[in-house]
N, C-alpha and C positions, 0 to 999 in steps of 0.2 A: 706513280708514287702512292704508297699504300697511307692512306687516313686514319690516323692518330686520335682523332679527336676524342671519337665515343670511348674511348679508354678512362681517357682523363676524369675519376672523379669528380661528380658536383658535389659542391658543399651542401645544397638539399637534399640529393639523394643520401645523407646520411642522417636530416632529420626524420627521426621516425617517434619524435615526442606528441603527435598529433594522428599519428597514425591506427587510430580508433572506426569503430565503427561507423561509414561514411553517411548511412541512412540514417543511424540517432543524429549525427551532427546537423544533419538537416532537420529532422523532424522535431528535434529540440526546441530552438531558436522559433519556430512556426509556431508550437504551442504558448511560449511566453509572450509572442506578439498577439498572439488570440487573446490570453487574459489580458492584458494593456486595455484591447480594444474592449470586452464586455465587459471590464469594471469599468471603463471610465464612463462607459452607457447606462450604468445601475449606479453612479453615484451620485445623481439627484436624491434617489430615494434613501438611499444610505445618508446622506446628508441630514433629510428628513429623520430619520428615523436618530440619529445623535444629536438631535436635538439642534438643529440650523448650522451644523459644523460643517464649514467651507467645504466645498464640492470640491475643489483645487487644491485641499488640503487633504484630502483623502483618496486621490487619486495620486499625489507626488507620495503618496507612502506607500503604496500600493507600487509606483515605481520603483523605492527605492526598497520595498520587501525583493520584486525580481531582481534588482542588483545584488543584493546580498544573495540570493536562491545563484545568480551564476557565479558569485566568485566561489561559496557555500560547493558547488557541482565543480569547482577546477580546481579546487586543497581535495576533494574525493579521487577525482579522477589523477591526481598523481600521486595519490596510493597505492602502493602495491599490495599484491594477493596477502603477501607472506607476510607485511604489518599490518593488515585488516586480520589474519589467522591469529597473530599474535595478540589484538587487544580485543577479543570479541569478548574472553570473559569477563571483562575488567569496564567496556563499554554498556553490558549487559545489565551487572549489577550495579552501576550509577545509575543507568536509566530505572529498572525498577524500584529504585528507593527511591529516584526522582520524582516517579508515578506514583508513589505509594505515601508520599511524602506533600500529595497535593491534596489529599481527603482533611490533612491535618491544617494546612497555611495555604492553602486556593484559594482564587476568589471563586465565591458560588455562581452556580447560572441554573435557576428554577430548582431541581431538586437534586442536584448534585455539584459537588467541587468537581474543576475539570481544566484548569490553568492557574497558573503562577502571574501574578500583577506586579511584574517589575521598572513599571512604567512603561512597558509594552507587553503584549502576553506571550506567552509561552506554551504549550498546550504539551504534555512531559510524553503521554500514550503514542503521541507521531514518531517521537524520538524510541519510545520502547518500541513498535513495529520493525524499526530499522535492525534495530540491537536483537531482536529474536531471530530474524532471519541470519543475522550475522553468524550469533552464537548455533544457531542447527545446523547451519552450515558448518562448519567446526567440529561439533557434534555429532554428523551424518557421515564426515570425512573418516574421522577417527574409528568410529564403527564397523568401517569397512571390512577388513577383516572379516567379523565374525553377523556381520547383521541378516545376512539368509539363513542362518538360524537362529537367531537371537530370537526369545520371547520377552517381550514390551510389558508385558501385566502380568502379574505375579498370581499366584491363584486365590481365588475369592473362598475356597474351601479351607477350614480350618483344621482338618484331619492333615494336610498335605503341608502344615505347618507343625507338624509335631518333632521331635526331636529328631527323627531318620532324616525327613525332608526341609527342614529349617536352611539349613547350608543352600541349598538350590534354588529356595522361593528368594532369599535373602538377596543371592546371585542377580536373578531376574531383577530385583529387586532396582539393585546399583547398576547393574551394565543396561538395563531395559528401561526401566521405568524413569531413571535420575539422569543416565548418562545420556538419553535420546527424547525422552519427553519432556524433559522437565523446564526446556524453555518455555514450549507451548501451553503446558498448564500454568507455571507459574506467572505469564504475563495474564493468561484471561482469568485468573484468580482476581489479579490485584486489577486488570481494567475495568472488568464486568460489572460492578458498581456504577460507572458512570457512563461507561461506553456499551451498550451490548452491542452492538451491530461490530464496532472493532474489536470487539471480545471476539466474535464468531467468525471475524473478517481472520485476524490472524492464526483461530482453529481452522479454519480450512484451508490456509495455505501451507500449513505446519503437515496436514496433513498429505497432502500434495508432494512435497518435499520429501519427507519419509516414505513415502509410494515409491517415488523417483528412485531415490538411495534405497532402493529392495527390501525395503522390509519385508517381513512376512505379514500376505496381507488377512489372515484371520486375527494374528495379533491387533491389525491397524482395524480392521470391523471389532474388536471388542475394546480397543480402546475409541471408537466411534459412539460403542454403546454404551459406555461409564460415562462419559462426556455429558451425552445426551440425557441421562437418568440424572446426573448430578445438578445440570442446568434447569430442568422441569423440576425438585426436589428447591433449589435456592427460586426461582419465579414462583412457584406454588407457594411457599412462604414469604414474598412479598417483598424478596429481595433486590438489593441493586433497583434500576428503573421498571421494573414489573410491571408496575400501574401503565407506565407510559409504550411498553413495549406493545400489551395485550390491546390496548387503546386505539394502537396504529391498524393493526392486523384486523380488530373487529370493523373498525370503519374501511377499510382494503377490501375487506370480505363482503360487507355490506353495498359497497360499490359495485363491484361485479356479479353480486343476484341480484341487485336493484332493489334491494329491502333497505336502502340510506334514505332517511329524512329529504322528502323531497322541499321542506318548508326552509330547511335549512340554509344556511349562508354558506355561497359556494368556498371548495376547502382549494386551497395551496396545489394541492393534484389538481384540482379540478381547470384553476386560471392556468396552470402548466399544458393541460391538453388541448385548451382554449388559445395558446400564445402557440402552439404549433401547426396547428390548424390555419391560425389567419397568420403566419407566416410562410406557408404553401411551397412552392420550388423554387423563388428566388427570395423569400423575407420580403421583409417593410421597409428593408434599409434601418443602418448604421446608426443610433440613436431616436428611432422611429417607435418603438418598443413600447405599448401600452398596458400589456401585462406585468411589469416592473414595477408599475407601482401600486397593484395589485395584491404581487406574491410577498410572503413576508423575510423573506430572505432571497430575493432573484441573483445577489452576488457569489450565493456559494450553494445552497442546500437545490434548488434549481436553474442551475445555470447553464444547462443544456438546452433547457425548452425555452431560455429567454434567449439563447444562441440562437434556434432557429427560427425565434418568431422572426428579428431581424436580419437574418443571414440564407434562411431559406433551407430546408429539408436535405437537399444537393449537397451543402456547405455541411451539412450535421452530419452526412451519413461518411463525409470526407472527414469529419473529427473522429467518427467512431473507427476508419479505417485504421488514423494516423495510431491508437491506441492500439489495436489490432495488432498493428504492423512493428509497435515496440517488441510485443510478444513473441512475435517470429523470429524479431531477430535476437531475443535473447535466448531460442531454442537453438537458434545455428550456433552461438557464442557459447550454449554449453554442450553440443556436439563436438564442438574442434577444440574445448578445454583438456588439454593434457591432465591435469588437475580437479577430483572432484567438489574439492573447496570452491575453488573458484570459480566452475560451470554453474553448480548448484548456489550459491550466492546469485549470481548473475537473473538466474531462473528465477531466485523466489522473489527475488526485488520486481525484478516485471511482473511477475504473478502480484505484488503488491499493488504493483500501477493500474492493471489492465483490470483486476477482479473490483477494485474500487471504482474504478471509470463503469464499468460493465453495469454495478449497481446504481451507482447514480444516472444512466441512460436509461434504468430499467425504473427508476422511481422515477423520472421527469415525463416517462411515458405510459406511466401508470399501469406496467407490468409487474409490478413490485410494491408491498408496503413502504412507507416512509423509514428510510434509514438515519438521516443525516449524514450521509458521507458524500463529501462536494467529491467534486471532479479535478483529478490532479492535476497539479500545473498552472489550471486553468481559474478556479475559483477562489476568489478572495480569500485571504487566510493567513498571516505568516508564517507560522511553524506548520503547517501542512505543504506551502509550498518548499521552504528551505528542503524539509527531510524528504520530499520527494526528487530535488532538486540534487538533495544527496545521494540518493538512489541510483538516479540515471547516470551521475559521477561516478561510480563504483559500477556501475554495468560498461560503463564506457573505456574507466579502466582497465579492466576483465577484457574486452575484447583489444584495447590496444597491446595489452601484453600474450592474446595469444597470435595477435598477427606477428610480433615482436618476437613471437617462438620464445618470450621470457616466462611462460607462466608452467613455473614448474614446482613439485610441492618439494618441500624440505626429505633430508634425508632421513628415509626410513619409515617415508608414507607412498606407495605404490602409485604409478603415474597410471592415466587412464588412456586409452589410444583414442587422442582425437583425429578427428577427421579433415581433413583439409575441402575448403567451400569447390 
């Protein structure tokens, strides 16, 4: 008698509300439990440093920032493509006036405004890195069409603006310069004030993204070198944190010819290469950490090299994988995207994750001047980890809906032939 059963429908086999990328689902959850563990090890000094505020009080917030960061990642990840397409303009321009809007009502921190004091802080530039990639994404899709020959910058000759050829530059104008760049400029405009490092953090991933989406890549080297001439032109006049940027670089510079003040008091780098060193291939053990109360920030601006002092070299170079390993898989999720919105979202979000992880592994190991950019996921922070928290929700969505065979673009935007794993 022939057996029936494998016929029968299971009621699981039709949920497929969870059926996302099975490597982020693990790799996720491993990086929230690592931040747990190194802040709740850096908050002696944290305690210290706000002035005798309860150690226990500052690690239950720090918990309950990651609670908000996962529920924060599960309203994202049941997003779909085509209502992330639909509010990128509208999410774009709140964020930048949010950011733009903190110069005026922040509270200050040394020489620049750079959060919102609403009885917790808010930091607005996390929240715009998210909204640019959203919005060029959106931007890169629609482009399609015509962006292998679009030209991006309009001509710098003023002969070629005269009455014959006005119509053409104007063209370039709005389809090149407004309809493709103008997330990327207009976010490091209004960040570069207070943030350089995430000013240039999201110029070079804007740039990346538009490589990806074909542009033409003499356009993207001349819009590399306007970039470049405008950013030396606002630092040379003393703009934005100038003082603080050239400050970091000379002392970097100074370090690796050995021409630094040897009388001097050792720097923040210096106890970073110091807490990696004595914690060797297996660490000091899990609250053992003597460089912590050393470093002036070991909960977020160095929190790699306080990772391995107690966790061991082995355990670090296994963090650096686990970021690694985001990024790959957000190259397969936009290989198998039907969809260039949606592959290319997916892509620049991890490119957000992984090029910020990369630099702060590169400043903790003194391969790098000092940025300020902690390490996501991982390092103390609210609004740093929430919108990276958003991120991985929105990559995670992306991939559940191309395994879902749901991820397709509206009519009358050409599908792309993904590829099946």
């Amino acid at each position: 008698m022939e057996d029936n059963r494998a016929q029968v429908p299971s009621i699981l086999s039709k949920v497929t509300i969870f059926n996302a990328d099975k490597v982020l689902m693990v790799i996720v959850p491993i990086l929230f439990v690592l931040s747990a563990l190194v802040v709740y090890s850096s908050v002696a000094k944290m305690g210290y440093a706000h002035m005798g505020t309860e150690t226990n009080a500052i690690f239950t917030k720090h918990l309950v920032v990651i609670l908000l960061a996962v529920i924060t990642m599960m309203c994202c990840y049941f997003m779909g493509a085509k209502f992330l397409y639909r509010i990128a303009p509208y999410a774009y321009i709140f964020c930048w006036f949010f950011t733009l809007g903190v110069y005026f009502f922040g509270a200050k921190s040394g020489d620049a405004a750079r959060w919102y004091d609403f009885g917790f802080s808010v930091q607005p530039s996390e929240l715009l890195k998210v909204a640019t990639i959203l919005l060029l994404a959106r931007m890169l899709d629609q482009a399609q069409p015509t962006i292998g020959k679009q030209r991006l910058i309009p001509s710098l000759n003023p002969w070629k603006w005269s009455k014959n050829g006005r119509k053409k530059q104007l063209d370039i104008l709005w389809n090149g310069t407004c309809k493709i760049l103008m997330p990327v400029v207009a976010s490091v405009v209004v960040i570069i004030k207070a943030h350089n490092s995430t000013a240039l953090l999201i110029f070079g991933i804007g740039l990346v993204m538009i490589f990806i989406a074909r542009a033409l890549k003499m356009e993207i080297f001349k819009f590399i070198m306007l970039i470049a001439v405008a950013i030396a032109i606002y630092f040379a006049a003393g703009g934005g944190r100038a003082h603080t940027a050239t400050s970091r670089i000379t002392n970097f510079v100074k370090d690796w010819t050995g021409t630094a003040d040897s009388s001097s008091r050792l720097s923040d780098a210096d106890h970073a290469m110091i807490a990696i060193y004595d914690g060797g291939l297996f660490g000091v053990g899990a609250g053992q950490s003597v460089m912590r109360a050393k470093i002036t920030h070991p909960e977020s601006d160095y929190i790699f090299s306080f990772f391995v002092e107690e966790y061991g070299i082995i355990m670090g170079m296994i963090l650096i994988i686990l970021y690694a390993w985001i990024f790959a898989r957000a190259i397969a999720i936009f290989h198998r995207s039907r969809w260039l919105f949606g592959g290319l979202l997916a892509l620049g979000l991890a490119l957000m994750i992984t090029i910020q992880a990369l630099l702060h592994f590169m400043v903790s190991t003194h391969l790098f001047f000092e940025t300020g950019q902690n390490l996501p996921l991982i390092s103390h922070g609210g609004t740093s980890m929430i919108c990276t928290a958003a991120a991985l929700g929105i990559i995670m969505s992306i991939s559940r809906q191309v395994n879902n065979r749901t991820l397709e673009p509206p009519e009358g935007i050409a599908a792309m032939s993904g590829e099946e794993e």
